[in-house]
N, C-alpha and C positions, 0 to 999 in steps of 0.2 A: 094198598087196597087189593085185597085179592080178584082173581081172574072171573073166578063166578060174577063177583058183585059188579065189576065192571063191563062186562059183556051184556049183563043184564040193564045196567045201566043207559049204555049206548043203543041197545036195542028200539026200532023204531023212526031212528035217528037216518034223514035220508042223505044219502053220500051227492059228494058235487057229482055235479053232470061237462063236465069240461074234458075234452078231446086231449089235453097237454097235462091231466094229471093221469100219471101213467102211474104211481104207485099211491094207492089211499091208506084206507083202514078195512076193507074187505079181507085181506089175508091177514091181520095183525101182523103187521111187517116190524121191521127195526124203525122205519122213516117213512116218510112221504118224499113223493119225487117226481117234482113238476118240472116239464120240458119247457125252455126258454125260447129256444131256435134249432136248426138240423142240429147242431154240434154241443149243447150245452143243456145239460140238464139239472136242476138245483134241487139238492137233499137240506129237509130240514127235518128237526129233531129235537126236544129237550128232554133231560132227565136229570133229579135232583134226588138226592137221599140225605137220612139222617146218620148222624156217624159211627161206621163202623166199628172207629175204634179213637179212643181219647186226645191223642195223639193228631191238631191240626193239620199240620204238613199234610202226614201220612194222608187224612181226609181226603183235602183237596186234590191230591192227585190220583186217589181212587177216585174219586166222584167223577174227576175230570174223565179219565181213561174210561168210566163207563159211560161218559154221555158221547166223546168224540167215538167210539166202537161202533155206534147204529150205527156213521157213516162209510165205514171200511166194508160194514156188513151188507151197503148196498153196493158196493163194487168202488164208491168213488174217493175222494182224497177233503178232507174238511180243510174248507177256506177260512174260515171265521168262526167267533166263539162269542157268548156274552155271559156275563155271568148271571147264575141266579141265587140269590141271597133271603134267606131268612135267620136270624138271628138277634138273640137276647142282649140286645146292647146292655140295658138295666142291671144283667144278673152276671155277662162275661166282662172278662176284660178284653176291649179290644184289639190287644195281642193276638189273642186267641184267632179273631177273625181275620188280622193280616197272615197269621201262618197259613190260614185255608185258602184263602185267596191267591199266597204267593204258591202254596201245592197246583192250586188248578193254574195260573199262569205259567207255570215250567212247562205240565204238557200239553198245555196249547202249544206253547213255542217249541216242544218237541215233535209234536205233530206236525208243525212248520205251517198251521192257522197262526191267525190273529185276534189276538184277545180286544174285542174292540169295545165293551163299555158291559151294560148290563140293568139289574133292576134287585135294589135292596128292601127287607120289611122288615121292622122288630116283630118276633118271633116267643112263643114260651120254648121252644128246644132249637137247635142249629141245624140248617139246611143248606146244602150247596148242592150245585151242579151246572151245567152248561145248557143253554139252548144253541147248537152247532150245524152252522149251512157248509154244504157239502156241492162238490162237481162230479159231473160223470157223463159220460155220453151217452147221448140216449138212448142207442141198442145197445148198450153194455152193461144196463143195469141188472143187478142181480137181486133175489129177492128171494127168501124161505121155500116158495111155491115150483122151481123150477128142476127138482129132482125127478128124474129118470127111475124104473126099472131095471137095476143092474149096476147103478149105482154105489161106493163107498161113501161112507160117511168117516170124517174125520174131525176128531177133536182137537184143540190145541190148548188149552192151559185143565189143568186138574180141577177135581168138582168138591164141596167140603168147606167151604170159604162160610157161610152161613152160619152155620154148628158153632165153627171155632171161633166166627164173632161175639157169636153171643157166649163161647163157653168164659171168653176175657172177661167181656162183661158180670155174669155171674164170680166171675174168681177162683171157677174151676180150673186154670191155665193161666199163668202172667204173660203179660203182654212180648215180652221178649220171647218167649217159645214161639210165635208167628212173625215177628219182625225178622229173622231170615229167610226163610221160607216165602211162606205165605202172601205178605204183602207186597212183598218186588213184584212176585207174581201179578198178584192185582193190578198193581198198578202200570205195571209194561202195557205200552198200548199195543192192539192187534194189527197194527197196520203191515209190519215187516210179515204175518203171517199171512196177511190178503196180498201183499206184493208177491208174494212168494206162489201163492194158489193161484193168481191168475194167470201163470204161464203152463197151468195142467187143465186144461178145459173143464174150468170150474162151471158148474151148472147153477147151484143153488145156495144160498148159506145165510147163519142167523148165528147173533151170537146168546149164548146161555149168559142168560140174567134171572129175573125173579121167579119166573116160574119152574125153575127144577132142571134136567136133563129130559126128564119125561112130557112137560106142558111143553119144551121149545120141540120136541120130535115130534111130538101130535101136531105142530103147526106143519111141519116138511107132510106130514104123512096127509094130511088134508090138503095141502097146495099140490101134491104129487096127486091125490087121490091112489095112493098108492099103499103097501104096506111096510111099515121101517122094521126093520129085524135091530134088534140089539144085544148085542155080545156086553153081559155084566161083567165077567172076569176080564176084559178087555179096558174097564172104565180106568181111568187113575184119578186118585184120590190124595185130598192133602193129610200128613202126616197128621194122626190125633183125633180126621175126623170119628170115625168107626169107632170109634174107644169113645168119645162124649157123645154119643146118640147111646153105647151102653152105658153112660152113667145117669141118663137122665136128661142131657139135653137136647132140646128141638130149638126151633126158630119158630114165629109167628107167622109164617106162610107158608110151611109143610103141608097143614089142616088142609088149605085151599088150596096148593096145588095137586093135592091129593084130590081134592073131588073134580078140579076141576077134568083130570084127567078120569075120573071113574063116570064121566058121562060118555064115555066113546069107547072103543074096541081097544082091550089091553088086554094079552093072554101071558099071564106070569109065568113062563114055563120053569124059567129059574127058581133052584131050592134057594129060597134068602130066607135068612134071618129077620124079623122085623126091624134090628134096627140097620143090618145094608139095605133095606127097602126104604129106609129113611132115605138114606142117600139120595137117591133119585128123585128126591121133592126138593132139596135143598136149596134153597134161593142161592146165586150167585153174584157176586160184585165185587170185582168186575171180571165177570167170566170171560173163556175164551170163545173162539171160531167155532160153528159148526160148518164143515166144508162138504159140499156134495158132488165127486168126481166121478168119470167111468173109473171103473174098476180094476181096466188093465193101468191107470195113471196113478192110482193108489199109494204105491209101493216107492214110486218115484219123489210123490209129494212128500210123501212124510220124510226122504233121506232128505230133499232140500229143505223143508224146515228145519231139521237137526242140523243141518249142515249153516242156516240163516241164524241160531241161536233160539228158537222153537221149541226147547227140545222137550217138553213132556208133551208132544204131539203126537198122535196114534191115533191106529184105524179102530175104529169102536163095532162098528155094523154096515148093515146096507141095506140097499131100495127096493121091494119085492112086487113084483105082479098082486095084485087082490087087494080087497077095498079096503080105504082107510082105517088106517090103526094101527098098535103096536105087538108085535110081540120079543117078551124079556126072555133070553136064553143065559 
C-alpha cells in the first residue's frame, strides 16, 4: 500500500496513552518499543512481502532479513520470530512452501532469535514474513527522529533492488544476473552493521525499505526537524539498476513514494536525469542502514564497516540547521 493511502488511512486514529510506550506510530518508526522494567525494553514488529523473486529459499531469507532489520534499526538484538504465511496450497506445491519457510528459519537462527511457531492462510499469491520481538535498554533505544545538526548520514547496502526485481520478472534480465550480486546482498542481515555503528555515537537510524531513499530521509528530516542534505553522486547503486529504469521499467510504488515526498520541502538542485530520479523512489528489500553519526565519527565508521565486511557502506550526506526537508545535490 502506498504511504499516501496509509497515512491517510491511519489519520484520526488516537495513539495509546501509556508512560512505558516509549516508541509508537507518531514518528513512522521501524518498530514499537514498550519498556517492561528499568533494564528491559521489548521491540515488536511484523512485515511480510510477496516474492521478490521465484526462487523459494532465496524468498524466505529476504523476507526474513527484512522483517528481523526493524529490530537492529531500533538499536536492539531480536529474541524471537513467528512466522507469517499466506499461501496457495491448492495451486503450489508444497515444496514450494517448505523452501520459504526453511530460507526464513536459517536467518532467524542466524540472527541467533528463535523461530518459535507462527500463523498460516490459503492465499490466491505467496506471502511470507516475520512478526519479530526485539530487546534493548531503554535509554538506548534508537529511532529515525534523533539526528542532530552537523550530523553524517551513512548508508550501508546499495539502492536499485526494486527495478531489478521486477526487471526478472518482466524477462528483461535472467534471474542469475542478480543471484551474485544482488540477493546475498538482500539477504545479509544488518545486524553486524548496527554492531558495528554503535561503538560511534550513533544518534539516529532507519533502515531503507519501501519507500525509496527519499520517503525514509524525510522521515530523519521531520524527526530532526532539521534539513537533510544529500550527495546523489555519493549514493551506490546495484549493477543494471539505471540501465532498466532507461528501458522502461519502474516498480508499483515509485508513483507513491513520489508523491508522497512531493508534499514536503524537496529542492532538486541536482542535474538528474528522469530516470536517476527514478532511483530515489525505488522501493527496497531488504535494504540497508541509514546511520546518523557526528561527523568527526564519520570517516571512522565507514573504515570499521569495510573492515566488519559492510563494505558497500558510505557517507551519502548530512544534517543541516533549517526546517524540515530535503535538498538533492
Amino acid at each position: 500500500m502506498g504511504p499516501t493511502d496509509l497515512s491517510d488511512a491511519l489519520a484520526g486514529l488516537t495513539p495509546p496513552d501509556d508512560p512505558n510506550l516509549l516508541v509508537g506510530i507518531e514518528t513512522s518508526d521501524d518498530a514499537a518499543v514498550y519498556r517492561l522494567n528499568d533494564g528491559v525494553a521489548m521491540i515488536n514488529t511484523v512485515d511480510f512481502i510477496t516474492p521478490p523473486v521465484d526462487d523459494p529459499y532465496w524468498f524466505g531469507q529476504i523476507a526474513a532479513a527484512n522483517a528481523i532489520s526493524d529490530v537492529y534499526s531500533m538499536g536492539g538484538r531480536p529474541v524471537t520470530a513467528l512466522n507469517v504465511v499466506m499461501f496457495p496450497s491448492k495451486r503450489l506445491d508444497m515444496g514450494y512452501l517448505k523452501e520459504i519457510l526453511r530460507g526464513g528459519h536459517d536467518k532467524v537462527e542466524e540472527a541467533g532469535a528463535c523461530l518459535v511457531g507462527g500463523h498460516t492462510v490459503d492465499d490466491e499469491e505467496p506471502k511470507y514474513g516475520l512478526c519479530v520481538n526485539g530487546a534493548v535498554h531503554p535509554e538506548r533505544v534508537l529511532t529515525n527522529a534523533g539526528s542532530l545538526p552537523g550530523d553524517a548520514l551513512i548508508l550501508t547496502k546499495p539502492l536499485g533492488s526494486g527495478v531489478l526485481f521486477n526487471a526478472v520478472r518482466s524477462k528483461k534480465i535472467p534471474l542469475k544476473e542478480i543471484e551474485q550480486e544482488l540477493l546475498p546482498s538482500l539477504a545479509a542481515l544488518n545486524g553486524t552493521a548496527m554492531e558495528t555503528a554503535l561503538r560511534f555515537s550513533l544518534r539516529a537510524c532507519t533502515d531503507i525499505t519501501g519507500f525509496g531513499i527519499l520517503g525514509h530521509l524525510l522521515e530523519v528530516a521531520h524527526g530532526a526537524k532539521a534539513r537533510v542534505l544529500l550527495n546523489y553522486r555519493a549514493l551506490p547503486f546495484y549493477a543494471g539498476a539505471l540501465e532498466m529504469y532507461k528501458k522502461g521499467e519502474t516498480t508499483g510504488s515509485n508513483k507513491a513514494n513520489r508523491a508522497l515526498v512531493a508534499r514536503h520541502d524537496l529542492k532538486m538542485h541536482a542535474s538528474l536525469s528522469k530516470h536517476e530520479e527514478e532511483l530515489l523512489y525505488d522501493p527496497q528489500t531488504s535494504g540497508g542502514l541509514l546511520l546518523s553519526v557526528p561527523k568527526e565519527r564519520a570517516e571512522s565508521l565507514v573504515t570499521a564497516l569495510h573492515k566488519n565486511g559492510v563494505y558497500a557502506a558510505v557517507c551519502i550526506g548530512e544534517v543541516l540547521d533549517g526546517p524540515a526537508g530535503i535538498i538533492v545535490e
